[in-house]
ROVOZA-322123 format. One line per field, with one value per atom (N, C-alpha, C): x, y, z; residue in one letter. Coordinates in Angstrom, 2 decimals. Each point is the difference from the previous one (the first is absolute). Layout:
! ROVOZA-322123
c1 <- c(X ...)
c2 <- c(Y ...)
c3 <- c(Z ...)
residuo <- c(a ...)
! end
This chain:
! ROVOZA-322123
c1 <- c(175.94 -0.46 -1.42 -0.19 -0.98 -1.05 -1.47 -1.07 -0.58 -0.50 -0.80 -1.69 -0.29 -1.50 -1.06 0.90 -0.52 -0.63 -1.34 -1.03 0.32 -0.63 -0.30 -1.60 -0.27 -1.85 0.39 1.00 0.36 0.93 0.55 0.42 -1.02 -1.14 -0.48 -1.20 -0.05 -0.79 0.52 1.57 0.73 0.15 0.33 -0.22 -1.01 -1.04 -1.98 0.32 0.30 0.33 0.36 1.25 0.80 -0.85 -0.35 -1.18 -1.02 -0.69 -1.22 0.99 0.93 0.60 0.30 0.70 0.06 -1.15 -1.23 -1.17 -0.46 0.18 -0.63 0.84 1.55 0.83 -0.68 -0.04 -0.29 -1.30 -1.05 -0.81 -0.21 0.89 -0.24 0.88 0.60 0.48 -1.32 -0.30 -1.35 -0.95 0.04 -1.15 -0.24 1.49 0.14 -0.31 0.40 0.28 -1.54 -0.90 -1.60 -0.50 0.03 -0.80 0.58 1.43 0.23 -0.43 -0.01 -0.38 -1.94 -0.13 -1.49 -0.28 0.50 0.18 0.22 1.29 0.16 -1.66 -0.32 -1.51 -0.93 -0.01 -1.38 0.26 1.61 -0.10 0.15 0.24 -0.40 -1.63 -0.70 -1.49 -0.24 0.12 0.21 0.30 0.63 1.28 -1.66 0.22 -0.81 -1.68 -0.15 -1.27 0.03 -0.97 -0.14 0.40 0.78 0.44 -0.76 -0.72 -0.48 -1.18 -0.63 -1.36 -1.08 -1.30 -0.57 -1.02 -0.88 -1.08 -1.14 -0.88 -1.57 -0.62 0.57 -0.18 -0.82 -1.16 -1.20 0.21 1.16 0.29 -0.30 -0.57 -0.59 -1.53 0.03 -1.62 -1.07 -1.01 -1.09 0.77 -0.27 0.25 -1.03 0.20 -1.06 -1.12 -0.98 -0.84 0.12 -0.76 -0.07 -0.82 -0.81 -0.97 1.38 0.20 0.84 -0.71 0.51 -0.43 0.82 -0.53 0.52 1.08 1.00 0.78 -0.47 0.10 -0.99 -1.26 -0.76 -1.45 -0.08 0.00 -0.09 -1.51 -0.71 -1.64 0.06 0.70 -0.30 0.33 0.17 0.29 0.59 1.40 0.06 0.19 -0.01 -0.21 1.06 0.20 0.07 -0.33 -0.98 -1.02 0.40 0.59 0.20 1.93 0.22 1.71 -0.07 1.46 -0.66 -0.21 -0.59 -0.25 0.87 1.36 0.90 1.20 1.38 0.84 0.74 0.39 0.42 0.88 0.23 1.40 -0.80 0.16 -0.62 0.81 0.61 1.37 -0.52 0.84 -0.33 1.21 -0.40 0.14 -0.41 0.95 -0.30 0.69 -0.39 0.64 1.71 -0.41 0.71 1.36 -0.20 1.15 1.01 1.56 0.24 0.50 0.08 -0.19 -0.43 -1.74 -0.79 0.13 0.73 -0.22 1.66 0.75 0.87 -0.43 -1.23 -0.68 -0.99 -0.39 -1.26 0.65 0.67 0.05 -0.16 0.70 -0.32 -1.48 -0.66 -1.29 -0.70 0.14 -0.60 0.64 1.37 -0.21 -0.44 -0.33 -0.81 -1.02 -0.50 -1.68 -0.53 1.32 0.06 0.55 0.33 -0.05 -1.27 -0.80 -1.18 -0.47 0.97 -0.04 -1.14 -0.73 -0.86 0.11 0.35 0.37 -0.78 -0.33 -0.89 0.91 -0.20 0.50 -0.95 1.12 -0.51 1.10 -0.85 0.35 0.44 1.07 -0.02 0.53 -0.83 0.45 0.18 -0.99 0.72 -1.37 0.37 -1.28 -0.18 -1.58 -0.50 0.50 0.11 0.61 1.22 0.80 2.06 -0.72 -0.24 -0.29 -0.47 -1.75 0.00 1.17 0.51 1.06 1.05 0.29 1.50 -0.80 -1.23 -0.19 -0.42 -0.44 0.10 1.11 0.98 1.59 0.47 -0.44 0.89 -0.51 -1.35 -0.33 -0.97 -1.26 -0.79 0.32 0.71 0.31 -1.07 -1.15 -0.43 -1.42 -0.46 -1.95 -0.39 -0.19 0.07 0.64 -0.20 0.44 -0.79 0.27 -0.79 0.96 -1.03 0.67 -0.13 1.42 0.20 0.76 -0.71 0.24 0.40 -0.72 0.71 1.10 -0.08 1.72 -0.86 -1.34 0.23 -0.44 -0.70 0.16 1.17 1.27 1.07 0.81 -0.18 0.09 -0.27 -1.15 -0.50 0.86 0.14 0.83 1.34 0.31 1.14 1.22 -0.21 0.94 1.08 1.46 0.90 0.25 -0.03 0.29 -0.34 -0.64 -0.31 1.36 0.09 -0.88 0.06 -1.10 0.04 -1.49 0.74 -1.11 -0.33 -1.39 -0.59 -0.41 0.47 -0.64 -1.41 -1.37 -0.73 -0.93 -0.19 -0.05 -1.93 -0.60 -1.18 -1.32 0.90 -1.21 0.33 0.60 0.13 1.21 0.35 1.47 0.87 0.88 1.20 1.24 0.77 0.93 0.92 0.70 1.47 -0.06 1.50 -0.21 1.66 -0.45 1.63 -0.08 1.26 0.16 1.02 -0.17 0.38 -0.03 0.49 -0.47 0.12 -1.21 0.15 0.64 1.25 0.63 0.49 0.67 0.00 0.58 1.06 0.52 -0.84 -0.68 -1.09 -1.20 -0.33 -0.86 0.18 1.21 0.80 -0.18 0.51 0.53 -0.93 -1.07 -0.65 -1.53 -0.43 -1.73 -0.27 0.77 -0.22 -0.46 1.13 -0.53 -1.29 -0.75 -0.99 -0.64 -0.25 -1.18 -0.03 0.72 -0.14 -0.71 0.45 -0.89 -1.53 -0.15 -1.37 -0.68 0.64 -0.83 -0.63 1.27 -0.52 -1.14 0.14 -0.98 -1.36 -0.19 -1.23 -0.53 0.81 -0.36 -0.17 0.26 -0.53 -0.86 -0.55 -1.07 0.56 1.02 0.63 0.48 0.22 0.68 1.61 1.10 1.19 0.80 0.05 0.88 0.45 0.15 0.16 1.85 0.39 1.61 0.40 -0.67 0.14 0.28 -0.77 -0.58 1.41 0.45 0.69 1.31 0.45 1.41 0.45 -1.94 -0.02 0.36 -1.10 0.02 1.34 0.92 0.41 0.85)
c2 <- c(255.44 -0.63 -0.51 -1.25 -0.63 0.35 -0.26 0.60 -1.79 -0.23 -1.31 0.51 -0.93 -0.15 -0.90 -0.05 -0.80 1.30 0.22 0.95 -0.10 0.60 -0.39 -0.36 -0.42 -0.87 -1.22 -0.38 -1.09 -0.64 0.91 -0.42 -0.81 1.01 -0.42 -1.26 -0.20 -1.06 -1.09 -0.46 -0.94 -0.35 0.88 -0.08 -0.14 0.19 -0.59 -1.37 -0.41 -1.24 -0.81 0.23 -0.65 -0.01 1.14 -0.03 -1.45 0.20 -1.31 -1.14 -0.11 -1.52 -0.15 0.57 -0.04 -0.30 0.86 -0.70 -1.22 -0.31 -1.34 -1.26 -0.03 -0.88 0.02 1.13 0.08 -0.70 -0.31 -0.26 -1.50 -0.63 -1.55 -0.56 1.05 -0.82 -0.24 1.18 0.34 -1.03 -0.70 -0.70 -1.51 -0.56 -1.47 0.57 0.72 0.38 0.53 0.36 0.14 -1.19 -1.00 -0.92 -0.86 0.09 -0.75 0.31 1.11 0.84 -0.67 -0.01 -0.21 -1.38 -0.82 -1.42 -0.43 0.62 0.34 0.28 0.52 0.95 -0.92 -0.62 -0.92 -1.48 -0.51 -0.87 0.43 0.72 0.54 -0.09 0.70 -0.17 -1.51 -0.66 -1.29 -0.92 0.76 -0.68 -0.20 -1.52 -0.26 -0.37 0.07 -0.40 -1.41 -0.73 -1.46 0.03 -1.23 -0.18 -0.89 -0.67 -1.66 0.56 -0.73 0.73 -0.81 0.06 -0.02 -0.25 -1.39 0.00 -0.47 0.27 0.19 -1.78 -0.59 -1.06 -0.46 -0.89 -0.86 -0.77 -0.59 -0.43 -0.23 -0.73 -0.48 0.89 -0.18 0.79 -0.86 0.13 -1.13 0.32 -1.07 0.53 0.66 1.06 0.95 0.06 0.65 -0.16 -0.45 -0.68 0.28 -0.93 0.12 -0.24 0.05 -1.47 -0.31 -0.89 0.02 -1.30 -1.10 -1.28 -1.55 -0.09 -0.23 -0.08 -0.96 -1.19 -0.91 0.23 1.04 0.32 1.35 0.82 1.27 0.60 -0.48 -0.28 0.16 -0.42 -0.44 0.74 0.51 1.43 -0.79 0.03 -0.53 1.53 -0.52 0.95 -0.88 0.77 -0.23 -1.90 0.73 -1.95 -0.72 0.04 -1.39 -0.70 1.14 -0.85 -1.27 -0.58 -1.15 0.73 -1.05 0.33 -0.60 -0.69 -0.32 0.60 -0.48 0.85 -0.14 0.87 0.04 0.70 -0.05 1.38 0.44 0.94 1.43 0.08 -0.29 0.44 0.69 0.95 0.77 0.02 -0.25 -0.37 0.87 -0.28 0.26 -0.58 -0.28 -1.00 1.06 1.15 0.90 -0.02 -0.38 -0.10 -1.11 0.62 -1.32 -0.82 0.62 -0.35 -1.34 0.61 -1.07 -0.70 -0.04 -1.41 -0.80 0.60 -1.00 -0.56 0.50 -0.34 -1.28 0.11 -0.93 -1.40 -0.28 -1.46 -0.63 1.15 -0.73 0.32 0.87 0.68 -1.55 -0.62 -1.25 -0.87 -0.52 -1.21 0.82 1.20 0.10 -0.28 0.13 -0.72 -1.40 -0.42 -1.64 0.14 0.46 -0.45 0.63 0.49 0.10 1.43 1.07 0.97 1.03 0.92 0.70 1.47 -0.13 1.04 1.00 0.97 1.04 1.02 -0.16 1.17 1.01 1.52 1.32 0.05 -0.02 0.09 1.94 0.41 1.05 0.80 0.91 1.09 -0.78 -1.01 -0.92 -0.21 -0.31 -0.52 -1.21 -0.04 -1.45 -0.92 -0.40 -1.18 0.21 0.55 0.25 -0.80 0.13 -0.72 -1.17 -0.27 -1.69 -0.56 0.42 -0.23 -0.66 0.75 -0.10 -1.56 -0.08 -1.24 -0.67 -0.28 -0.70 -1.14 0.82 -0.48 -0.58 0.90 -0.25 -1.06 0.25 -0.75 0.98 -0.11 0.89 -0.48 0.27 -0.02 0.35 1.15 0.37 -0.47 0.17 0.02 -0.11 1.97 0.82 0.81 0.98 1.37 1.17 1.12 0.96 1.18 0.57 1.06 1.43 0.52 1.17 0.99 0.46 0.70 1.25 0.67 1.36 -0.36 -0.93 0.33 0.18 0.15 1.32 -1.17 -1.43 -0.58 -0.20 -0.41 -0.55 1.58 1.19 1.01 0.16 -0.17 -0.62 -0.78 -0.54 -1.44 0.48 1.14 0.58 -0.78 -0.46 -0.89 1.68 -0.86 0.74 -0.20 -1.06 -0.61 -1.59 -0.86 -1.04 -0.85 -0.95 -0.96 0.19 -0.07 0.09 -0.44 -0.52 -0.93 0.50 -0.58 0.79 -1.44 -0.31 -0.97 0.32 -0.80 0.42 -0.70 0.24 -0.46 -1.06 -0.27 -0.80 1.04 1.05 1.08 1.02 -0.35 1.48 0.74 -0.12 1.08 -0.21 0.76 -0.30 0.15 -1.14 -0.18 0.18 -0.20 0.16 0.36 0.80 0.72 -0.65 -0.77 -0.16 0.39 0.90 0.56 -0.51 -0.28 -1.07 -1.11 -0.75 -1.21 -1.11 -0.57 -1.10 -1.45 -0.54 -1.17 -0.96 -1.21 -0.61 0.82 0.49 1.03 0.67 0.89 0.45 -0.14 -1.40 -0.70 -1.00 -0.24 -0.79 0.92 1.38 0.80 0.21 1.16 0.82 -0.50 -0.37 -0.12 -1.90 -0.48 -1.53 0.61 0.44 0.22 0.95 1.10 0.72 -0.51 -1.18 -0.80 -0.75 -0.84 -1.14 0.60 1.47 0.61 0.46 0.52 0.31 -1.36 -0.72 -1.82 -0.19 -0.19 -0.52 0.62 1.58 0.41 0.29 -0.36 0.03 -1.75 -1.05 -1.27 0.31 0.10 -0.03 1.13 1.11 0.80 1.26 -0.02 1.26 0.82 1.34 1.25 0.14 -0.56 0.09 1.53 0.08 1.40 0.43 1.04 0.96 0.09 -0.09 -0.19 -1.39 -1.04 -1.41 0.05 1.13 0.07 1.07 0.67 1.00 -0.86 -0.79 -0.96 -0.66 -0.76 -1.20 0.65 1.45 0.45 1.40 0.06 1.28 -0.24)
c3 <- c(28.75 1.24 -0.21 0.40 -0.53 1.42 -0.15 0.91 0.15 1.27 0.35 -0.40 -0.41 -0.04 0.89 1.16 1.03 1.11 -0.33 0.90 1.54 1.18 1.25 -0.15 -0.88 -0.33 -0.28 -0.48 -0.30 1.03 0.83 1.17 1.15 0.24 0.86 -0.68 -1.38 -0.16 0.58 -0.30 -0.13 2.07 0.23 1.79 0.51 -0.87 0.24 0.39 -1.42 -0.63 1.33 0.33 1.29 0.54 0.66 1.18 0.39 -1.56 -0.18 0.47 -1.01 0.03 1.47 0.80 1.49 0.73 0.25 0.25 -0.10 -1.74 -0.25 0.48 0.10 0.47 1.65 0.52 1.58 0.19 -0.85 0.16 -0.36 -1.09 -0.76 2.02 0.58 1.26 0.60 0.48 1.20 -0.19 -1.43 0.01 0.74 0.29 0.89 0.85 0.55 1.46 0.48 -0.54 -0.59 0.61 -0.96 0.09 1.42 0.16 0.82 1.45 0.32 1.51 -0.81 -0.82 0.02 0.42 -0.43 0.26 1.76 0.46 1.49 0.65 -0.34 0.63 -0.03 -1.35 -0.06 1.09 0.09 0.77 1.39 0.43 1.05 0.68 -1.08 0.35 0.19 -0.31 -0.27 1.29 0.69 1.49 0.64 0.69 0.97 -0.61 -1.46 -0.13 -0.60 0.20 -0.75 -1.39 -0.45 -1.53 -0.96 0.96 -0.69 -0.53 -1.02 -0.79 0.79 0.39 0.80 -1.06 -0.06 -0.90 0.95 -0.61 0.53 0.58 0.76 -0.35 0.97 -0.38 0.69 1.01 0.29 1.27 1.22 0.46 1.36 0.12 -1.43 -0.42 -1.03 0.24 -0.83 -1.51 -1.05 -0.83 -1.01 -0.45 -0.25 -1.06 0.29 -0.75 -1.71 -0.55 -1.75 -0.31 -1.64 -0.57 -1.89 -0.14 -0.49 -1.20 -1.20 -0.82 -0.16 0.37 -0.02 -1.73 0.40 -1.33 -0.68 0.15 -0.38 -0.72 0.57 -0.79 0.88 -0.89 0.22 0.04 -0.08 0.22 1.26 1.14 1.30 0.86 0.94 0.81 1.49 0.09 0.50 1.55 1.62 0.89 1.53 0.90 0.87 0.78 -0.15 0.26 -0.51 -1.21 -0.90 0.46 1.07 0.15 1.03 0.03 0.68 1.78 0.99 0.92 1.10 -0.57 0.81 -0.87 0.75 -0.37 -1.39 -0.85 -1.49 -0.47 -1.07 -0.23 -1.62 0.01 -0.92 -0.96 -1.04 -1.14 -0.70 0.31 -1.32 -2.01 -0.61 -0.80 -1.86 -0.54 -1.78 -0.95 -0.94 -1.64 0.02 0.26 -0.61 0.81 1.41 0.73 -0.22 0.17 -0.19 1.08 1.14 1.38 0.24 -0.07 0.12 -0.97 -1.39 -0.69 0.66 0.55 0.83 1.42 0.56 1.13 -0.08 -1.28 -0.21 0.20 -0.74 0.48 1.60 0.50 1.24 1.27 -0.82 0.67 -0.40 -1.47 -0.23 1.26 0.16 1.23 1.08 0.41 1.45 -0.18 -1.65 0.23 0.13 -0.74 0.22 1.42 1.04 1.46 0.63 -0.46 0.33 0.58 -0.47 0.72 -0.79 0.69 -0.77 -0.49 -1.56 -0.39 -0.70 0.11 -0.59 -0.66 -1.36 -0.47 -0.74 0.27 -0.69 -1.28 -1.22 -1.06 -0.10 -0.26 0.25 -1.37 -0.35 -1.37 -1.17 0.01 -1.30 -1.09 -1.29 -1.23 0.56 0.15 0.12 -0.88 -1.14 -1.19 0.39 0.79 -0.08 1.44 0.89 1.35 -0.17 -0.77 0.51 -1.41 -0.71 -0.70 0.89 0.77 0.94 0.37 1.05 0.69 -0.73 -1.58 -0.24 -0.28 -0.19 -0.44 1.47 0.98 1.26 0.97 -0.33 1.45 0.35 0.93 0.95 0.82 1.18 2.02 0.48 -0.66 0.72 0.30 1.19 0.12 -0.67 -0.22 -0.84 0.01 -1.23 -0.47 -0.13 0.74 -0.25 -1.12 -0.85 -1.05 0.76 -0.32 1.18 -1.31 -0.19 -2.15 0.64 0.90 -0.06 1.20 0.76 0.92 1.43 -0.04 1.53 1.20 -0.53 1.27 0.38 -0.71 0.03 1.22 -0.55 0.61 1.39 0.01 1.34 0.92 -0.74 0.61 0.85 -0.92 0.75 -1.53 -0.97 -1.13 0.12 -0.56 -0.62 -1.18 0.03 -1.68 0.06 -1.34 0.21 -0.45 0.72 0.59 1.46 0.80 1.59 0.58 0.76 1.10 1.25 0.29 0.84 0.97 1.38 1.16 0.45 -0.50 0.72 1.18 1.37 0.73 -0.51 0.94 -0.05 -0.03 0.61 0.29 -1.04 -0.96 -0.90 -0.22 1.38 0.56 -0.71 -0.49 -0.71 1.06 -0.15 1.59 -0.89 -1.14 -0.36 -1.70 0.08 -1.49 -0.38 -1.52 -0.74 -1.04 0.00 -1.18 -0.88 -1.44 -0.91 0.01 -0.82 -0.31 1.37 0.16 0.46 -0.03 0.65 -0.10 1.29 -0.51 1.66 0.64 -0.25 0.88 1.36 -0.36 0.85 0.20 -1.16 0.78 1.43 -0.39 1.31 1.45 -0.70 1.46 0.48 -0.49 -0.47 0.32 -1.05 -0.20 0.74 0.51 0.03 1.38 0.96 1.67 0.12 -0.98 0.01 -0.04 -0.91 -0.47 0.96 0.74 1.05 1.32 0.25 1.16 -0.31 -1.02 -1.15 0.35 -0.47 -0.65 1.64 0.50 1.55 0.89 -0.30 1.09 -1.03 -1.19 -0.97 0.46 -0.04 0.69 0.88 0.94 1.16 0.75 -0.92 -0.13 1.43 0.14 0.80 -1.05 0.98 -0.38 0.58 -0.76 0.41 0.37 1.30 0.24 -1.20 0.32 -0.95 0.00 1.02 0.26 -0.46 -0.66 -0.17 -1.47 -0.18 -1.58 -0.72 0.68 -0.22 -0.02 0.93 -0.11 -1.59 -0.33 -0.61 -1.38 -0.27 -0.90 -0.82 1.03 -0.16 -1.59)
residuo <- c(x x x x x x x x x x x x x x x x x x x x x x x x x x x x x x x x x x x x x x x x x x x x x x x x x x x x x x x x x x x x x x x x x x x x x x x x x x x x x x x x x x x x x x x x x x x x x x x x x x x x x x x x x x x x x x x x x x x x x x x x x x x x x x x x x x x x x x x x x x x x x x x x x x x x x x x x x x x x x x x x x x x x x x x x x x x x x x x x x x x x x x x x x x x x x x x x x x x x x x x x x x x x x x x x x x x x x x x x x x x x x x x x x x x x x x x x x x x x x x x x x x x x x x x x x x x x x x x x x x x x x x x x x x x x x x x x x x x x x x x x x x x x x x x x x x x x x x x x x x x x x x x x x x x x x x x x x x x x x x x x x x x x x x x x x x x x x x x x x x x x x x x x x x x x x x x x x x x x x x x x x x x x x x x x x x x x x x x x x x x x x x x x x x x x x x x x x x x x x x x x x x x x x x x x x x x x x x x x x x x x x x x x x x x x x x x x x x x x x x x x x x x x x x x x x x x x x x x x x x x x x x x x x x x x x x x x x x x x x x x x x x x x x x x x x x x x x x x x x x x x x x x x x x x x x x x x x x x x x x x x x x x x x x x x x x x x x x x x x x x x x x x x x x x x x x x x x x x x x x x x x x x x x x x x x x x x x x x x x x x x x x x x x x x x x x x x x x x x x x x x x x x x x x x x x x x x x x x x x x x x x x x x x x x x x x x x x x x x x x x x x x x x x x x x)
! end
């Protein structure tokens, strides 16, 4: 009669064994069901608060301080004082975008219709910038160099290219974001400017509800 060599130590290793593997199957479940009740929770917190991202933007506000150098000649400091004193649009702008190099052509015929454009050169190498206008065209006045970003910041920018309406007195009445074309120059910036233009001619202050229609 033959004898087993199968212990009760070796029994209960092997039923360890099971044990774990049971756990760990119970657990590769627990883990959707984890994240998912977690997921549930976070949109929950979520129910009822604003979704849209909300940027800092200058809007129906002077446009803000800075002590800037003239791209053109960086010798020159350009400030506040030096924008025009009737109404203009602000672009902001870089070589590097390629936005703005599908925008430019036509920032050139608004300058050939006579419109006054000031641009902020933004985050870019001086030689890659008057580079770009030399090739492209200058639209603008001028150009102010905005190297670290933070007037443009100011500005309330998301990303360039974007334009800024500014009234006779400074104010910035309307914000577009991306590129400028007839499109919304048609819709858009043509009726802002015609209420701007008119009450800078004729040396009034246009309601503020006039301004809000023309410009929204």
């Amino acid at each position: 009669m033959s004898t087993s060599n199968y212990t009760p130590d070796q029994h209960d290793k092997k039923s360890s064994r099971k044990t774990m593997k049971k756990k760990q199957l119970k657990l590769w479940f627990l883990i959707p069901l984890i994240v998912f009740f977690g997921l549930v929770v976070m949109l929950y917190m979520r129910l009822g608060k604003p979704t849209e991202i909300v940027t800092n933007t200058a809007l129906e506000r002077p446009v803000p301080n800075f002590e800037l150098p003239l791209l053109s000649d960086t010798s020159r400091i350009m400030t506040n004082a030096n924008l025009p004193n009737q109404p203009f649009l602000m672009n902001i702008w870089g070589s590097w975008c390629p936005t703005c190099i599908i925008e430019h052509p036509f920032l050139m015929q608004l300058e050939e219709r006579g419109v006054n454009l000031v641009g902020v050169n933004y985050k870019d190498d001086i030689g890659d910038a008057l580079g770009y206008l030399n090739r492209g065209g200058d639209p603008f006045s001028m150009s102010i160099q905005d190297l670290s970003g933070q007037f443009a910041l100011d500005l309330g920018l998301t990303g360039a290219p974007e334009t800024f309406v500014v009234d006779g007195e400074g104010i910035i009445r309307q914000h577009i974001i991306g590129e400028i074309n007839e499109s919304n120059w048609q819709s858009r910036i043509t009726p802002c400017l015609m209420v701007l233009n008119d009450a800078n001619n004729n040396d009034v202050t246009p309601e503020l509800s006039q301004i809000e229609e023309a410009c929204k």
